[in-house]
C-alpha positions in Angstrom: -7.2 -5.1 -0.7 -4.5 -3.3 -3.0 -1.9 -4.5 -0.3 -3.1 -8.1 -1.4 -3.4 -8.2 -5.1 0.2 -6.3 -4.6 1.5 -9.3 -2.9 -0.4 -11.7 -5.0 1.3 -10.4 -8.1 5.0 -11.2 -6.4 6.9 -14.4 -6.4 8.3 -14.4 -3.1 9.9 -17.8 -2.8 10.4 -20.7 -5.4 8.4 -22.9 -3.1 5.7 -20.1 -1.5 2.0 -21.6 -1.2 -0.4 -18.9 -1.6 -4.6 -18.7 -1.9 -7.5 -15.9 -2.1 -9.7 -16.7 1.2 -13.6 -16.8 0.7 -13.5 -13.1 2.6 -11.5 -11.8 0.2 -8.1 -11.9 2.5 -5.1 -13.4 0.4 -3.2 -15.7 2.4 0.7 -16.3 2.0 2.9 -19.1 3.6 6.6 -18.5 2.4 10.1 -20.7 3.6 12.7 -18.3 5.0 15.7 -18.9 7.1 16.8 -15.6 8.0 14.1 -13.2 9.3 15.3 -10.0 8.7 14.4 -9.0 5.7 10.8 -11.1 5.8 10.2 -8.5 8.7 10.9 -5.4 6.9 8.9 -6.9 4.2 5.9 -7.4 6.3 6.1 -4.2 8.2 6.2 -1.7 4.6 2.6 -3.4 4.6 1.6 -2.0 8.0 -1.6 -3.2 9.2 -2.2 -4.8 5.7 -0.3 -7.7 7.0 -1.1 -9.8 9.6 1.7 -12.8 11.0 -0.7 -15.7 11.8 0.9 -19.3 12.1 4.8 -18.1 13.0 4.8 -17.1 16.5 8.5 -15.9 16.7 8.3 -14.2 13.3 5.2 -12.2 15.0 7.1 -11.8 18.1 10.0 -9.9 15.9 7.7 -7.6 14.2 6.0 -6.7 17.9 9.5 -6.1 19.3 10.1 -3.9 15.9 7.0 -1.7 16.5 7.7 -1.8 20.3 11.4 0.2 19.1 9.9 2.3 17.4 7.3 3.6 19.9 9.9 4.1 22.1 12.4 5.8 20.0 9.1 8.2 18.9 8.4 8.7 22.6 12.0 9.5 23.4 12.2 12.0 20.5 8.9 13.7 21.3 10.4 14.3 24.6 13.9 16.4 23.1 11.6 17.7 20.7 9.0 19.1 23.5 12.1 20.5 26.0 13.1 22.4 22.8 9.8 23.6 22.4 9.2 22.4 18.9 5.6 21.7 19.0 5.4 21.4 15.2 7.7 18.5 15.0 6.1 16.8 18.0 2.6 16.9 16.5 4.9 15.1 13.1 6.1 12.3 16.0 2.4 12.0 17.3 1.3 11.3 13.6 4.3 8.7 13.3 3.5 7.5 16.5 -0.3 7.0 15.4 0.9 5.3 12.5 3.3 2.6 14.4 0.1 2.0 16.9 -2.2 2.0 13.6 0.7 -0.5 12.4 0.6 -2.8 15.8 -3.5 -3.4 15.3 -3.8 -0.7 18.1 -6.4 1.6 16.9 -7.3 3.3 20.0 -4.3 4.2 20.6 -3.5 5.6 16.9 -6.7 7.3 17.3 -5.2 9.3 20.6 -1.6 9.7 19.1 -3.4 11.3 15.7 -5.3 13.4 17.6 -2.6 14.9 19.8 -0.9 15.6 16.9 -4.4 17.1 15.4 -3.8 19.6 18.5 -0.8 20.9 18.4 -1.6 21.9 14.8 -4.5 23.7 15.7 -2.6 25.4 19.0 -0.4 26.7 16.5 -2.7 27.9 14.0 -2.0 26.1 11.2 -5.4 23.6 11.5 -8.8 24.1 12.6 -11.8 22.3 12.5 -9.4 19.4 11.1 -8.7 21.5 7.9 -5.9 23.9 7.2 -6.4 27.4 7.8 -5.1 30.0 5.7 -2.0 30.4 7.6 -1.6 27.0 7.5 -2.2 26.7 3.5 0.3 29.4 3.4 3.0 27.9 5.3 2.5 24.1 3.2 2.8 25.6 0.3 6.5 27.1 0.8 9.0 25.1 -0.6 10.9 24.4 3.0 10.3 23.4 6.8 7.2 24.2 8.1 9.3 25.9 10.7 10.9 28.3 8.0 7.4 28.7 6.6 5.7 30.0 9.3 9.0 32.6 9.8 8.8 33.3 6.2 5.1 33.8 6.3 5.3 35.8 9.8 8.1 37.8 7.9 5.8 39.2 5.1 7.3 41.7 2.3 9.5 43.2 4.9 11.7 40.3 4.2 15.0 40.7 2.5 17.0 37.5 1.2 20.8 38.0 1.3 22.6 35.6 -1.0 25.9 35.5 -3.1 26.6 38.2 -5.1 27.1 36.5 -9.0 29.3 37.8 -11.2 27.4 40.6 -14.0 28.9 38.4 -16.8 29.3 34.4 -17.0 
């Protein structure tokens, strides 16, 4: 719903013919001659949007979601040989999303909770909820990679920087 009073609230095109359906869905017909950026438009909206009456506009926005899945699947794979499972379990979410994005919620469902356990593998969720390690580690100011080092490290660690001059 806030997706569609957002759009609602935009002029898209000059000539754009728009109206509230009786379920509540706002529906939007808009001119364009050039796809691209009607695409990107539609898929910030994720599964918000739905591309009814154009078939080769819907077609784009499948082949869009189809690159993505396949450039996530492709980077969990470098990410799992270099035994990051942190940053996979951040591609499964992603992955989730795209799927969640594509009308697919099965599939989202899987991706989110493969993601779901790797975070608990590593300690840093459990029972769905952050653990005290976990809370620990988010609340550093860097990678969750350097946070669980930095929290692993304790008050043993020593942080080396630039010497400053005594006087500026």
């Amino acid at each position: 719903e806030d997706a569609a009073q957002w759009v609602a609230n935009e002029e898209w095109h000059p000539q754009q013919k728009s109206r509230w359906l009786k379920d509540g869905r706002y529906e939007l017909q808009v001119p364009y001659s050039e796809p691209t950026e009607l695409v990107m438009d539609i898929l910030r909206h994720g599964d918000s949007v739905v591309v009814t009456a154009d078939k080769a506009l819907a077609g784009l926005i499948r082949a869009r979601l189809q690159a993505a899945l396949a450039a996530y699947a492709e980077a969990r794979e470098r990410f799992t040989q270099l035994d990051e499972p942190v940053t996979v379990a951040v591609i499964w979410h992603q992955t989730g999303m795209v799927y969640q994005e594509a009308c697919q919620p099965e599939a989202a469902e899987d991706a989110y909770r493969k993601s779901l356990a790797l975070l608990t593998d590593r300690g840093l969720v459990e029972d769905g909820r952050l653990t005290r390690y976990g809370r620990e580690v988010e609340a550093l100011p860097v990678d969750r990679a350097w946070g669980e080092l930095l929290v692993h490290a304790g008050a043993g660690l020593r942080v080396v920087g630039p010497q400053l001059p005594e006087q500026l």
